[in-house]
mmJSON file of the N, C-alpha and C atoms, coordinates in Angstrom:
{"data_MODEL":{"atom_site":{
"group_PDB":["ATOM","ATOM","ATOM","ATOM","ATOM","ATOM","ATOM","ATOM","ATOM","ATOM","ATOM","ATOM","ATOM","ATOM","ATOM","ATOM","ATOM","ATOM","ATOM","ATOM","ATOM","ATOM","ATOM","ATOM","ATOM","ATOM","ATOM","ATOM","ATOM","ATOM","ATOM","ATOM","ATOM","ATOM","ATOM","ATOM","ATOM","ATOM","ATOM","ATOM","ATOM","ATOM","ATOM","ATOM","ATOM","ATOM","ATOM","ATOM","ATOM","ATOM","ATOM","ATOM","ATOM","ATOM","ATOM","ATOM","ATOM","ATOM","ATOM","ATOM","ATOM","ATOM","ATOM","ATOM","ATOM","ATOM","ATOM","ATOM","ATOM","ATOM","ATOM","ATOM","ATOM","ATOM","ATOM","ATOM","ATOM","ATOM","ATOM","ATOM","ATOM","ATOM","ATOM","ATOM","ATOM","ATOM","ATOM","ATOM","ATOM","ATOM","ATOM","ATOM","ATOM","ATOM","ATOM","ATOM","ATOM","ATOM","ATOM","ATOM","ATOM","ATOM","ATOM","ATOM","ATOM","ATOM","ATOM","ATOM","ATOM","ATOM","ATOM","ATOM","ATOM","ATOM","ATOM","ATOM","ATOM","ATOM","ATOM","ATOM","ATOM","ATOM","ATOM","ATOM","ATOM","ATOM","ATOM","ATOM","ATOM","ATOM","ATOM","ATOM","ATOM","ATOM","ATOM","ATOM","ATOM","ATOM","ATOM","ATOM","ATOM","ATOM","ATOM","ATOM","ATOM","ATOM","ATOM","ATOM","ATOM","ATOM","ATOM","ATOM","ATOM","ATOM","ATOM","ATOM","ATOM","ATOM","ATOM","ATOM","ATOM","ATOM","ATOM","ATOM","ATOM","ATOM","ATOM","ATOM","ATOM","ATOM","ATOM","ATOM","ATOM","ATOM","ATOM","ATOM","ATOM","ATOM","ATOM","ATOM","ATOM","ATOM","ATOM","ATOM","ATOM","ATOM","ATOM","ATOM","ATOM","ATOM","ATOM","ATOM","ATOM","ATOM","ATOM","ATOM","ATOM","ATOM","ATOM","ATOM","ATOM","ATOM","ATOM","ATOM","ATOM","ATOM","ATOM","ATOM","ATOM","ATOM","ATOM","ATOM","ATOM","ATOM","ATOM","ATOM","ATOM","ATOM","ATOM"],
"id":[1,2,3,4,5,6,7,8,9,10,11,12,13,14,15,16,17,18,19,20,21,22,23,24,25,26,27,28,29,30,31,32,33,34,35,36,37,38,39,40,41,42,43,44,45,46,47,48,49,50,51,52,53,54,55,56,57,58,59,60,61,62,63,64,65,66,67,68,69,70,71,72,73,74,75,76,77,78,79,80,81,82,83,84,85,86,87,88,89,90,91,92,93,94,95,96,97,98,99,100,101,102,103,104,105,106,107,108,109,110,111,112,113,114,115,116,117,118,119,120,121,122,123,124,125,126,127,128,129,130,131,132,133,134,135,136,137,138,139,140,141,142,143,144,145,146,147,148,149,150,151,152,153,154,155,156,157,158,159,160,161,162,163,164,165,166,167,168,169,170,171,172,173,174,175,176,177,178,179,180,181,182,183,184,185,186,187,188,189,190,191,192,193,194,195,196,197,198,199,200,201,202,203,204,205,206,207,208,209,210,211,212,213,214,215,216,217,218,219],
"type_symbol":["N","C","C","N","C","C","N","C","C","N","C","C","N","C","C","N","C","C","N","C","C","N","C","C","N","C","C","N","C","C","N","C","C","N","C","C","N","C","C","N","C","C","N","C","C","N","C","C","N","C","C","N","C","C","N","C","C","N","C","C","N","C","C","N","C","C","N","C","C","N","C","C","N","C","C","N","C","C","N","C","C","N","C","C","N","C","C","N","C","C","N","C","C","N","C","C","N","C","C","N","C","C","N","C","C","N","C","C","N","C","C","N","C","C","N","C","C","N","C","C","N","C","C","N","C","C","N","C","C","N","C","C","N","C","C","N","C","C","N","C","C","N","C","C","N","C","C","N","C","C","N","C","C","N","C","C","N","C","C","N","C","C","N","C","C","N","C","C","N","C","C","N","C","C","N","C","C","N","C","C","N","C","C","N","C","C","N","C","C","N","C","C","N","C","C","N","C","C","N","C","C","N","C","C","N","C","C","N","C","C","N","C","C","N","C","C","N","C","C"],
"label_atom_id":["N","CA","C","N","CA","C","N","CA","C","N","CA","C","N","CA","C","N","CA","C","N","CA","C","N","CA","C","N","CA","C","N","CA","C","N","CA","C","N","CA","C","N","CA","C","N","CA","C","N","CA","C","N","CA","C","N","CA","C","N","CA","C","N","CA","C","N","CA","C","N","CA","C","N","CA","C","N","CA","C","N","CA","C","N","CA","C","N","CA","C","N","CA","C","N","CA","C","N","CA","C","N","CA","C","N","CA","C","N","CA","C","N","CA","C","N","CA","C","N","CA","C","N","CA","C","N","CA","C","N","CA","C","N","CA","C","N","CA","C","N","CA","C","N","CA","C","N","CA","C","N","CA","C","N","CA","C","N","CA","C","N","CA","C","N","CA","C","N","CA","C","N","CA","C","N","CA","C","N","CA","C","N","CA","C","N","CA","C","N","CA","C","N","CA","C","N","CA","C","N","CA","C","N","CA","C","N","CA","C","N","CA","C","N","CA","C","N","CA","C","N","CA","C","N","CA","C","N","CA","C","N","CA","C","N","CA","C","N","CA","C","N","CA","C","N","CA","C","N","CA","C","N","CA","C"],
"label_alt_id":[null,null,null,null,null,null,null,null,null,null,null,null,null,null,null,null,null,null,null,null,null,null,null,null,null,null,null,null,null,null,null,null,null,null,null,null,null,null,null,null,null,null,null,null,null,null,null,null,null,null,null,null,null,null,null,null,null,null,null,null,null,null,null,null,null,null,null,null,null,null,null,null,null,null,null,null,null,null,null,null,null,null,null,null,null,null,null,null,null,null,null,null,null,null,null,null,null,null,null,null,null,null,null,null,null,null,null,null,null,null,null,null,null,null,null,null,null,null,null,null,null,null,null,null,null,null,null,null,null,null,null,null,null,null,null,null,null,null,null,null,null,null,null,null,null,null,null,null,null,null,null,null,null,null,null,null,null,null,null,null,null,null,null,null,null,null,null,null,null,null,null,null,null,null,null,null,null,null,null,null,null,null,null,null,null,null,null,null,null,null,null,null,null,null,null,null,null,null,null,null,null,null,null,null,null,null,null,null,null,null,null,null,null,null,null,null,null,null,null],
"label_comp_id":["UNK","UNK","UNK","UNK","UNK","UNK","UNK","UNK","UNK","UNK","UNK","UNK","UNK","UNK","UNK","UNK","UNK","UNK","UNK","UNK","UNK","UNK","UNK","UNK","UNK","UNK","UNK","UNK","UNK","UNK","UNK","UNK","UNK","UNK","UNK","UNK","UNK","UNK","UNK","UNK","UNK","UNK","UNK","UNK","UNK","UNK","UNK","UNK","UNK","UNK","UNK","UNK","UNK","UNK","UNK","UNK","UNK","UNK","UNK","UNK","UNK","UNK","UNK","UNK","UNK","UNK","UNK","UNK","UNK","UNK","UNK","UNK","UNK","UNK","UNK","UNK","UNK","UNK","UNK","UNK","UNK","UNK","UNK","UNK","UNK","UNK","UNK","UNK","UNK","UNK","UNK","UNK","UNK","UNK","UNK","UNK","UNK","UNK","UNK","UNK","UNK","UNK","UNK","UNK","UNK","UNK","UNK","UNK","UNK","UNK","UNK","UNK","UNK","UNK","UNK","UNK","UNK","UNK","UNK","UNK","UNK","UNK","UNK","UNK","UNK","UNK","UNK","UNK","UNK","UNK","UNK","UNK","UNK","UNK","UNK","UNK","UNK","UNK","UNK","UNK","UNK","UNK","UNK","UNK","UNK","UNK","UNK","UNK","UNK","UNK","UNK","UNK","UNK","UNK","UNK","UNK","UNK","UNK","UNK","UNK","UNK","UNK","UNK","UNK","UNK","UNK","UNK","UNK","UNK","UNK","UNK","UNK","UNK","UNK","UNK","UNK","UNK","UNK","UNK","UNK","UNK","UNK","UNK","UNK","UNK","UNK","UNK","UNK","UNK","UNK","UNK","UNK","UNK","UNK","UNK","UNK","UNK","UNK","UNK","UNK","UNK","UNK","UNK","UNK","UNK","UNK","UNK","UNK","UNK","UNK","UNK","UNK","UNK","UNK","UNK","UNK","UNK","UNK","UNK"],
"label_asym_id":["A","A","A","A","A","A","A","A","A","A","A","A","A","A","A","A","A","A","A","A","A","A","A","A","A","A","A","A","A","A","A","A","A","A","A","A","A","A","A","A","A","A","A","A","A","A","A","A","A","A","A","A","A","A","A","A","A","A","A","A","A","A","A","A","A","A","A","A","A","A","A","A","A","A","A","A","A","A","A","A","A","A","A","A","A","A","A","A","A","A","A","A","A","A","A","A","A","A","A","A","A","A","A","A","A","A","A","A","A","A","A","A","A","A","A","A","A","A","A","A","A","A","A","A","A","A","A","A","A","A","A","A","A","A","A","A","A","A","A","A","A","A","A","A","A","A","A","A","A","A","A","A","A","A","A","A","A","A","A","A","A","A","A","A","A","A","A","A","A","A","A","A","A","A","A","A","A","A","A","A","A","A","A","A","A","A","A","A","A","A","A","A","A","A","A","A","A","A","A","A","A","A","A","A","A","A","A","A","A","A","A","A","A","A","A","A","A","A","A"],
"label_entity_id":["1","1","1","1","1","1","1","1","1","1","1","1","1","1","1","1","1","1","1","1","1","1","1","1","1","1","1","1","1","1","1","1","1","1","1","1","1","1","1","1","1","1","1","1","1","1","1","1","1","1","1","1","1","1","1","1","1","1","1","1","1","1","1","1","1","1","1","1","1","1","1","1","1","1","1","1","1","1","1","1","1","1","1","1","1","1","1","1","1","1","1","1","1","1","1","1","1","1","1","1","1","1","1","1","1","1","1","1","1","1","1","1","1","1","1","1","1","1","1","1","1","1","1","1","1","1","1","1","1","1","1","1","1","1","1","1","1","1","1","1","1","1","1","1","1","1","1","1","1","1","1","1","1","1","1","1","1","1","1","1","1","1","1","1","1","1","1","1","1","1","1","1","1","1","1","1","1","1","1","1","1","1","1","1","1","1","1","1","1","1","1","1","1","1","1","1","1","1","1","1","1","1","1","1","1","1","1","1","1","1","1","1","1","1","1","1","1","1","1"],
"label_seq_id":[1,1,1,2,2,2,3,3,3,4,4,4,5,5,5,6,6,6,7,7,7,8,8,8,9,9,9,10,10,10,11,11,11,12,12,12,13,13,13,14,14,14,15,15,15,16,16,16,17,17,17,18,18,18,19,19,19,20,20,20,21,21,21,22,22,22,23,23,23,24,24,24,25,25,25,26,26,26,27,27,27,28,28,28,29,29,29,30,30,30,31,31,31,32,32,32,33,33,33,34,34,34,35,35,35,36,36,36,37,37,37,38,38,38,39,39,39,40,40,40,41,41,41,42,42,42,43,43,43,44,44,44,45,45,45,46,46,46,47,47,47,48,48,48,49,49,49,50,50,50,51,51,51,52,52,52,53,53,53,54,54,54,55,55,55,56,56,56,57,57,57,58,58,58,59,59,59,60,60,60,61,61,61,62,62,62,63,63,63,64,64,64,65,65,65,66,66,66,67,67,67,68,68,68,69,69,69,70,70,70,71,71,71,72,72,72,73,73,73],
"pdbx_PDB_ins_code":[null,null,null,null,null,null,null,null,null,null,null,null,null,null,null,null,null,null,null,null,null,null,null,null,null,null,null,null,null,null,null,null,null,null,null,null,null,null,null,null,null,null,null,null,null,null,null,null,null,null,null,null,null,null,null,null,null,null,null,null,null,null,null,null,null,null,null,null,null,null,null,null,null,null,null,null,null,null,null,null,null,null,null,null,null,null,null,null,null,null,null,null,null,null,null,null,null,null,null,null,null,null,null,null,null,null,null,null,null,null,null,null,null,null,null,null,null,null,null,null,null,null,null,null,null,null,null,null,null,null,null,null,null,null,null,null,null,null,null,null,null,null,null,null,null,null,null,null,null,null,null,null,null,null,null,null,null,null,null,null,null,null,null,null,null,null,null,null,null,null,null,null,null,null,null,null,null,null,null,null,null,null,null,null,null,null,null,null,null,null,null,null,null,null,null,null,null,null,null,null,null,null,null,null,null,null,null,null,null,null,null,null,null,null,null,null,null,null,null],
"Cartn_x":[0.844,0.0,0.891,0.502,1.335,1.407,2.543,2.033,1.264,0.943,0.101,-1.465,-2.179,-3.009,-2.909,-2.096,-1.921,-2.356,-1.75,-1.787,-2.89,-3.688,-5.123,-6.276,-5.962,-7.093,-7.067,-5.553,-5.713,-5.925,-5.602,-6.336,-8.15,-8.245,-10.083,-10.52,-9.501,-10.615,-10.177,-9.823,-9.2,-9.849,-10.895,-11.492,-11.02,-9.866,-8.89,-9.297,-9.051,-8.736,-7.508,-6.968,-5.434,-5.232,-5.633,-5.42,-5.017,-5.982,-5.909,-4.555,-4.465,-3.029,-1.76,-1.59,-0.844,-0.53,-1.336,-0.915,-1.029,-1.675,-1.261,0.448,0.341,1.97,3.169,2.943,3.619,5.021,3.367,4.036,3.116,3.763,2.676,1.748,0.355,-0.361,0.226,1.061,1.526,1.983,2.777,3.531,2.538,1.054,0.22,-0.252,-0.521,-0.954,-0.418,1.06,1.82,1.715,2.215,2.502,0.943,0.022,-1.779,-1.175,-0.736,-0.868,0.297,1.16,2.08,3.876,3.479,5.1,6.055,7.472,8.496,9.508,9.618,10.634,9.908,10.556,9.463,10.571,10.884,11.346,11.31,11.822,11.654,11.11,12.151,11.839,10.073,10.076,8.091,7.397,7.816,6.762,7.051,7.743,7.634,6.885,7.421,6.233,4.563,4.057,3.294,2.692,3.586,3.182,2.988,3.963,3.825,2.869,1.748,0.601,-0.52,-0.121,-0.858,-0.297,1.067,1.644,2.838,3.112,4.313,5.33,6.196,7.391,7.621,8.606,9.063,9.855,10.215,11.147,11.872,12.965,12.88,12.294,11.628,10.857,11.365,11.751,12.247,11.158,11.35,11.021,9.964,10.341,9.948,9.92,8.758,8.441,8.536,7.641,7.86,8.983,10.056,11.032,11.899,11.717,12.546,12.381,10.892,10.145,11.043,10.796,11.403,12.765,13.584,15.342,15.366,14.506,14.577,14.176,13.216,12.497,13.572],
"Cartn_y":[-1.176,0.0,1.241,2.231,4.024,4.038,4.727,5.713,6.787,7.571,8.714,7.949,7.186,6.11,5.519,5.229,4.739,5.285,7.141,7.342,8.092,8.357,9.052,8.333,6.573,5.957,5.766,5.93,5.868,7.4,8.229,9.675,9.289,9.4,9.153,8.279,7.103,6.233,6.666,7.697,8.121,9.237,9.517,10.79,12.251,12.082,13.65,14.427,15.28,16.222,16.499,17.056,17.2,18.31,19.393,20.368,19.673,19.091,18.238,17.101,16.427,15.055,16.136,17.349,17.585,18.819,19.44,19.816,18.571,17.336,16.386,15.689,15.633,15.04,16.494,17.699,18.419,18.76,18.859,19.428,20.335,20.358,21.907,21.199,22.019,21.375,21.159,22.195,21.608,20.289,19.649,18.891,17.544,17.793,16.739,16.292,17.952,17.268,17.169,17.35,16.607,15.277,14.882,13.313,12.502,13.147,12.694,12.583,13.74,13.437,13.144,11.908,10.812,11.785,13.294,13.68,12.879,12.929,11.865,12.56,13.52,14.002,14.742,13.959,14.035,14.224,14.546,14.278,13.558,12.388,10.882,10.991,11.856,12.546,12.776,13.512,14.21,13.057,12.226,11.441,10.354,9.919,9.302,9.683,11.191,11.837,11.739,11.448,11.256,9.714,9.068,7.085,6.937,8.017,7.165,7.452,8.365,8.789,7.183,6.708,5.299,4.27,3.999,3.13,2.449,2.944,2.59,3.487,3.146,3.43,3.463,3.711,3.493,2.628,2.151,0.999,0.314,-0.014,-0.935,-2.1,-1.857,-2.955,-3.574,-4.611,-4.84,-4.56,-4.315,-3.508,-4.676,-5.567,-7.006,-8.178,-8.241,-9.232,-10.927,-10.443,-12.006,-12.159,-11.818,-11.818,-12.583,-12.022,-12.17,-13.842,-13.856,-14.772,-16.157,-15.625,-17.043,-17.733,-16.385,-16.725,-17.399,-17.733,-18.039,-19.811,-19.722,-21.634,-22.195],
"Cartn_z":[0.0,0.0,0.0,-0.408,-0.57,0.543,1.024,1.834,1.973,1.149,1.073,1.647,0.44,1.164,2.36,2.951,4.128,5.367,5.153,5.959,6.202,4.753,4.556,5.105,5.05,5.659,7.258,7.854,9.191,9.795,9.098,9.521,9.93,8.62,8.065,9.411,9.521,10.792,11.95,12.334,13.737,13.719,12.502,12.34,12.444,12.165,12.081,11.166,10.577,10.097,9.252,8.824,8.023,9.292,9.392,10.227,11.642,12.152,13.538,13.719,12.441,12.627,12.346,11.484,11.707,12.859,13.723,15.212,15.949,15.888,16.751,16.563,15.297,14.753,14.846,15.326,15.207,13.981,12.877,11.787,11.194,9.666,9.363,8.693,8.412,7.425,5.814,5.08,4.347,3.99,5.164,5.241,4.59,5.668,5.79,4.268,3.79,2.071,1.07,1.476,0.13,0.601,1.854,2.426,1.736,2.139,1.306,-0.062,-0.516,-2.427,-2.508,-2.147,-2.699,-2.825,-2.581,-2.591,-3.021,-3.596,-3.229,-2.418,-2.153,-1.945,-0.393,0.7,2.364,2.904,4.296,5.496,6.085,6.044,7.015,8.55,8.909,10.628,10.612,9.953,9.301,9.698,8.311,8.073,9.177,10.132,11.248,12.456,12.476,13.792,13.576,12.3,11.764,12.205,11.381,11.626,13.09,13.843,15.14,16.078,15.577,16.245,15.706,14.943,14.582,15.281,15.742,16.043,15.044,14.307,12.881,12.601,11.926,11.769,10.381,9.345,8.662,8.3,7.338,7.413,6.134,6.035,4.587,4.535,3.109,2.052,1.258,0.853,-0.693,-1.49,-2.461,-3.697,-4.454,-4.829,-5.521,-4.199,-3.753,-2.75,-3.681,-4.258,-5.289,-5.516,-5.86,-6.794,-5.493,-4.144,-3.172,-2.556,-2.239,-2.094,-3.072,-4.447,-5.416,-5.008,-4.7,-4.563,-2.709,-2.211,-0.688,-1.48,-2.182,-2.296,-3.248],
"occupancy":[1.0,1.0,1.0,1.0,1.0,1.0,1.0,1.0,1.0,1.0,1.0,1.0,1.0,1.0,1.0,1.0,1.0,1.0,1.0,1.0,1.0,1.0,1.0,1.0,1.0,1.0,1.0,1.0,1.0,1.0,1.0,1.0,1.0,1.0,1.0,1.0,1.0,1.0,1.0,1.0,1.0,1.0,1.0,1.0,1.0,1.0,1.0,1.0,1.0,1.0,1.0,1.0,1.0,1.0,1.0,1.0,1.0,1.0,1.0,1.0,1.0,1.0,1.0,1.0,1.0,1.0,1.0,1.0,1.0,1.0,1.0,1.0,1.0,1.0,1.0,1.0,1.0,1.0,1.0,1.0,1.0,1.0,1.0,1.0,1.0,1.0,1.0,1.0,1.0,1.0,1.0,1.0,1.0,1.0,1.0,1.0,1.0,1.0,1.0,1.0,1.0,1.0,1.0,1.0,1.0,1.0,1.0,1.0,1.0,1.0,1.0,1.0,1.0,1.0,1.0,1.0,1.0,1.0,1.0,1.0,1.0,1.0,1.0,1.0,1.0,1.0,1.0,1.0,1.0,1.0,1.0,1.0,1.0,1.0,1.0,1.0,1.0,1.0,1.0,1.0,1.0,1.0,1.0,1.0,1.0,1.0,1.0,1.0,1.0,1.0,1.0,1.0,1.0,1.0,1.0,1.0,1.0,1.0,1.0,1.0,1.0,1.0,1.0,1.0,1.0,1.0,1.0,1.0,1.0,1.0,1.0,1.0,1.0,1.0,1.0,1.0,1.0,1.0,1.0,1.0,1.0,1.0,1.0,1.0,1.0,1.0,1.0,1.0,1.0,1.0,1.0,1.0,1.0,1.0,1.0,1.0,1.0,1.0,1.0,1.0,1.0,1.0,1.0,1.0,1.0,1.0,1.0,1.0,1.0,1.0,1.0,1.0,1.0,1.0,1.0,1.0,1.0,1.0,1.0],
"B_iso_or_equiv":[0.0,0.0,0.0,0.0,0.0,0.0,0.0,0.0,0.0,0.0,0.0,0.0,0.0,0.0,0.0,0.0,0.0,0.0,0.0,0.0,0.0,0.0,0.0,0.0,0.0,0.0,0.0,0.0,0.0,0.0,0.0,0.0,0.0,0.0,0.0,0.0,0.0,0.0,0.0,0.0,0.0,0.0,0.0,0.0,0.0,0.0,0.0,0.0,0.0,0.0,0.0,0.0,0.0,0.0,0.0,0.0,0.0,0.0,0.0,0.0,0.0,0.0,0.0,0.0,0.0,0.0,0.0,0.0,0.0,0.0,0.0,0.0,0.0,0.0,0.0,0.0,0.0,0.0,0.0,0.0,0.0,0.0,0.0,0.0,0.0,0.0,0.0,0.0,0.0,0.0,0.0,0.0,0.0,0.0,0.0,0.0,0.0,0.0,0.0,0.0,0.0,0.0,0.0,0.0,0.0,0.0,0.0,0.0,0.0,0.0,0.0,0.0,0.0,0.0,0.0,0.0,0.0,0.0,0.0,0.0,0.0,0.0,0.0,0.0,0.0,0.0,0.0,0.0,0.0,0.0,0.0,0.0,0.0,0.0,0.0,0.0,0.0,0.0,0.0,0.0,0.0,0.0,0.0,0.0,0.0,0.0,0.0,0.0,0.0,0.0,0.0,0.0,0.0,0.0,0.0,0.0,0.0,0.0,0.0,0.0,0.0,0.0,0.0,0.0,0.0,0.0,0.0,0.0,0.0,0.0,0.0,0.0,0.0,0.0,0.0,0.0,0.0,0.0,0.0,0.0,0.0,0.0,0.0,0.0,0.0,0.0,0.0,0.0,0.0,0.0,0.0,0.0,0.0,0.0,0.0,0.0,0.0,0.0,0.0,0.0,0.0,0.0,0.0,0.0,0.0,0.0,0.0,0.0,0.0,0.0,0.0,0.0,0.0,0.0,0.0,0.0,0.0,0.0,0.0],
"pdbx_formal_charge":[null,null,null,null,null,null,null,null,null,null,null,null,null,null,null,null,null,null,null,null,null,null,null,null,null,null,null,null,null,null,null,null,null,null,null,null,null,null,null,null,null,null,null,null,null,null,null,null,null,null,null,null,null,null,null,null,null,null,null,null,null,null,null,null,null,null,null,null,null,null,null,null,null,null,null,null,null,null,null,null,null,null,null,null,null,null,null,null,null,null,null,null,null,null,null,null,null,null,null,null,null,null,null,null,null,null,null,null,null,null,null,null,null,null,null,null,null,null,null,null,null,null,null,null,null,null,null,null,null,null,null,null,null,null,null,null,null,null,null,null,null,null,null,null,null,null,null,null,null,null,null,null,null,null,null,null,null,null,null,null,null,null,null,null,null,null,null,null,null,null,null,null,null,null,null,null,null,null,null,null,null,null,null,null,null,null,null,null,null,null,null,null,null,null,null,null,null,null,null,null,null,null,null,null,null,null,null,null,null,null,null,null,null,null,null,null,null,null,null],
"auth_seq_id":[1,1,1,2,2,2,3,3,3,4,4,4,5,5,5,6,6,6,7,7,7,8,8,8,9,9,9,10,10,10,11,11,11,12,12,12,13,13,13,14,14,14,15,15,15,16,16,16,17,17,17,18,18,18,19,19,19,20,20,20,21,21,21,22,22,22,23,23,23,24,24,24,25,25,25,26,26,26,27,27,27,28,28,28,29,29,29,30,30,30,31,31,31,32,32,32,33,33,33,34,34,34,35,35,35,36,36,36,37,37,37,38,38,38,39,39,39,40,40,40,41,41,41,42,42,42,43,43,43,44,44,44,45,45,45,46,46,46,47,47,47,48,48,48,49,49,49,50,50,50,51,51,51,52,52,52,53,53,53,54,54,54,55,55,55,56,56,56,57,57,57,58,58,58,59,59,59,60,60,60,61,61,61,62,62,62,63,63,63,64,64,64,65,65,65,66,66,66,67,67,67,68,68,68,69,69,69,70,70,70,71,71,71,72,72,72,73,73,73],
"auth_comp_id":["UNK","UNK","UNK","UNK","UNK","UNK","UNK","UNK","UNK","UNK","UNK","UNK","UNK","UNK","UNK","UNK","UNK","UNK","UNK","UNK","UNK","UNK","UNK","UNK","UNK","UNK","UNK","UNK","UNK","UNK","UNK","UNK","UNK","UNK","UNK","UNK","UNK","UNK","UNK","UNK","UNK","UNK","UNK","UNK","UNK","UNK","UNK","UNK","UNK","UNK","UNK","UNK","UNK","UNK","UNK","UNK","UNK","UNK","UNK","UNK","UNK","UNK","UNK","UNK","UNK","UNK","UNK","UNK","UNK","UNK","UNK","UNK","UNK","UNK","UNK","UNK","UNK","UNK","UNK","UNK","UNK","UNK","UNK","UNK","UNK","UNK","UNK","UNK","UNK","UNK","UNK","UNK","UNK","UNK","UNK","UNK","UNK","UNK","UNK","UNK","UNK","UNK","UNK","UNK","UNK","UNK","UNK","UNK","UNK","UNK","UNK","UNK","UNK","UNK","UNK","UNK","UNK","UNK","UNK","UNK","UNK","UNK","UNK","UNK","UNK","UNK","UNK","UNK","UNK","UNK","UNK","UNK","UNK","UNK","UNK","UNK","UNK","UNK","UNK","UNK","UNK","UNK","UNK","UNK","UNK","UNK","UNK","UNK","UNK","UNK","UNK","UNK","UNK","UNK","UNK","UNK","UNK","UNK","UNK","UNK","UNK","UNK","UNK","UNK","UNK","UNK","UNK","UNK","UNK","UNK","UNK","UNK","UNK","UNK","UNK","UNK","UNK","UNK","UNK","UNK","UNK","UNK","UNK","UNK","UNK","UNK","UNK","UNK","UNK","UNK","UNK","UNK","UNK","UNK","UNK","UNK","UNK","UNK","UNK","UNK","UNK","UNK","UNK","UNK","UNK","UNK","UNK","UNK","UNK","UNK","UNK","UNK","UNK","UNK","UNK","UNK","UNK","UNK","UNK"],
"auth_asym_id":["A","A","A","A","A","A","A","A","A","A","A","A","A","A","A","A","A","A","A","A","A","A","A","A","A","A","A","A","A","A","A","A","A","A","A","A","A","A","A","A","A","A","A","A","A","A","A","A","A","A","A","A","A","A","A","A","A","A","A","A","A","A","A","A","A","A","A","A","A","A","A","A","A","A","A","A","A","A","A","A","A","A","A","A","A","A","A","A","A","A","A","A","A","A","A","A","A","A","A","A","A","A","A","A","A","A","A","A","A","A","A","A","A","A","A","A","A","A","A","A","A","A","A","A","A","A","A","A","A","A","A","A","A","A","A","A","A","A","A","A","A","A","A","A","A","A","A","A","A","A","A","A","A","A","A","A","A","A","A","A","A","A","A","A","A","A","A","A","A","A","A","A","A","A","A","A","A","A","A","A","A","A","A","A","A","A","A","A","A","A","A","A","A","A","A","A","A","A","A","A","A","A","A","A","A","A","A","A","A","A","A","A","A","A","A","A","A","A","A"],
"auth_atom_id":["N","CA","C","N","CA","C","N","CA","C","N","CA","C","N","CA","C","N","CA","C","N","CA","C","N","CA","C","N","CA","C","N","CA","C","N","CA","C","N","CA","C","N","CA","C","N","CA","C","N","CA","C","N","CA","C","N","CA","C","N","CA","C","N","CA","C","N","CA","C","N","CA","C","N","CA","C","N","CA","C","N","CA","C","N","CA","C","N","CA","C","N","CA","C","N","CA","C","N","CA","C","N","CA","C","N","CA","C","N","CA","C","N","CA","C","N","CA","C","N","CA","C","N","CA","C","N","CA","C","N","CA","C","N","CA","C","N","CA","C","N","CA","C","N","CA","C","N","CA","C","N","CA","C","N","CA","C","N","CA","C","N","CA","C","N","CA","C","N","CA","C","N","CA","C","N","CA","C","N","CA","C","N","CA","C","N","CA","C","N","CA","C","N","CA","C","N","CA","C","N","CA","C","N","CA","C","N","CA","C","N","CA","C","N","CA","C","N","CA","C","N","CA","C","N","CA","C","N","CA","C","N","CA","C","N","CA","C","N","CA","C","N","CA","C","N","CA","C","N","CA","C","N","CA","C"],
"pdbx_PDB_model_num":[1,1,1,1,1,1,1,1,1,1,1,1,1,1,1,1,1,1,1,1,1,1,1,1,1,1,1,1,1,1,1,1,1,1,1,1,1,1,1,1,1,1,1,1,1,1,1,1,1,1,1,1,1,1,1,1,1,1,1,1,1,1,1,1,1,1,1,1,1,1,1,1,1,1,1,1,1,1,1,1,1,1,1,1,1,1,1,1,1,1,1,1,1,1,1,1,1,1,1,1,1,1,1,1,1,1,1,1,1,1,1,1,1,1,1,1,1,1,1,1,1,1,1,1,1,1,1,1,1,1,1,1,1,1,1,1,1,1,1,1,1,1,1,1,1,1,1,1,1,1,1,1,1,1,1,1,1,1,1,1,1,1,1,1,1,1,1,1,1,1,1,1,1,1,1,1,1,1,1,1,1,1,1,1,1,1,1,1,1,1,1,1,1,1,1,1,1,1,1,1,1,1,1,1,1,1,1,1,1,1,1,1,1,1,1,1,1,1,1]
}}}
């Protein structure tokens, strides 16, 4: 899943606001609606003070799960 999505549906069910998650996450509202409309270019720090009002973190992914998945069987 995006992040931008990600973090739009756990806003939505925590019933926030953009205004509200970002004075709760202590950032600006800007911040909140690029991170919503998929930005690439974020502040990790940001977008963590953010996740961690949900309980998450950031983290590495591999890129190709399948691909990874094949070279393990």
């Amino acid at each position: 899943m995006l992040l931008s999505k990600f973090v739009k549906e756990k806003r939505n069910a925590a019933k926030l606001t953009q205004p509200k998650l970002a004075e709760k996450a202590g950032v600006g509202l800007r911040f909140i609606r690029e991170l919503e409309q998929g930005k690439q270019t974020l502040r990790m720090d940001k977008v963590n003070q953010v996740l961690h009002l949900f309980g998450y973190e950031t983290g590495a992914v591999p890129l190709n799960r399948k691909l990874l998945t094949e070279e393990k069987g």
